[in-house]
C-alpha positions as CSV (number, residue, x, y, z in Angstrom):
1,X,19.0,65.5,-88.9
2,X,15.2,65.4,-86.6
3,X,13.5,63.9,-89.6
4,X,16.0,61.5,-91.0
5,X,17.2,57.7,-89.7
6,X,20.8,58.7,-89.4
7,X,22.1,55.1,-89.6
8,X,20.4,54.5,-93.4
9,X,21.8,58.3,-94.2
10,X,25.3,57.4,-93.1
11,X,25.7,53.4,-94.4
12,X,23.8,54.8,-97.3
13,X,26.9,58.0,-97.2
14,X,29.3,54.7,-97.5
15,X,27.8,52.0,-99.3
16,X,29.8,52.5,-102.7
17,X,33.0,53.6,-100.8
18,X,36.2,51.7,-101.3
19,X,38.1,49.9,-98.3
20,X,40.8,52.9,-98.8
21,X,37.7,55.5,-99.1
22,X,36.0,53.9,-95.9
23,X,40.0,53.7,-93.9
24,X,40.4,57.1,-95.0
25,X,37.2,58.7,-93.5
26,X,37.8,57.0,-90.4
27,X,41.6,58.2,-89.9
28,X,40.0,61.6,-90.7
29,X,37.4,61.8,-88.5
30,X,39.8,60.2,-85.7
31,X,42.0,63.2,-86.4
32,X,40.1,65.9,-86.3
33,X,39.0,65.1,-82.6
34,X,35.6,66.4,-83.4
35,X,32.6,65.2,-81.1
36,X,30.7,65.5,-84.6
37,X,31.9,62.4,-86.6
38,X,31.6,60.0,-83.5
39,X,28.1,59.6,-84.5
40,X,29.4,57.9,-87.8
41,X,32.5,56.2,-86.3
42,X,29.4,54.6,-83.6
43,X,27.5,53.4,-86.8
44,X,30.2,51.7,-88.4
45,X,30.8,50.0,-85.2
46,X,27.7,48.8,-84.8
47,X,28.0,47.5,-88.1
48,X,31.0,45.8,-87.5
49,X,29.6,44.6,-83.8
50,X,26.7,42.9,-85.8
51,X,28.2,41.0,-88.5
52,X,31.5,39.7,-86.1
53,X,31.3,36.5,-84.3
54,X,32.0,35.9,-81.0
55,X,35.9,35.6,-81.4
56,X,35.9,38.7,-83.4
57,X,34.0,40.5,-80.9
58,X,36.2,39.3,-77.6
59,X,39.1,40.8,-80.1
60,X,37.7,44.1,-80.5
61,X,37.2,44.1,-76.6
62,X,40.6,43.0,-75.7
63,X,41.3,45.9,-78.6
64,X,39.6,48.5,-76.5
65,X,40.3,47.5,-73.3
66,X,44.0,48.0,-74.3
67,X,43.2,51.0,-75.3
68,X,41.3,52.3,-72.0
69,X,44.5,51.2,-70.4
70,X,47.1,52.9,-72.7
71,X,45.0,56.0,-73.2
């Protein structure tokens, strides 16, 4: 992947996915506890980073922190 933007290649990889399609890719690469999909599962977060407001995004903090501390 040297020559190609990797976010275009992957939101493109998704763009026409359903919400089940999209849940279903991220249970799988979450599963598969494969370094390689984290690059995907980082672009959908910044995606999600990006378009949340500030509420959103102290949720997904508290989500994480919770998660640091149960993991």
């Amino acid at each position: 992947m040297d020559n190609i933007d990797v976010r275009k290649y992957i939101i493109n990889n998704f763009k026409e996915d359903s919400l089940k399609d999209i849940e279903e890719s991220i249970d799988k690469s979450i599963e598969s506890r494969s370094e390689d999909p984290l690059i995907g599962l980082g672009v959908l977060f910044e995606l999600m980073w990006n378009s949340s407001d500030n509420e959103m995004k102290n949720s997904i903090l508290s989500n994480i922190k919770k998660g640091l501390t149960n993991g």
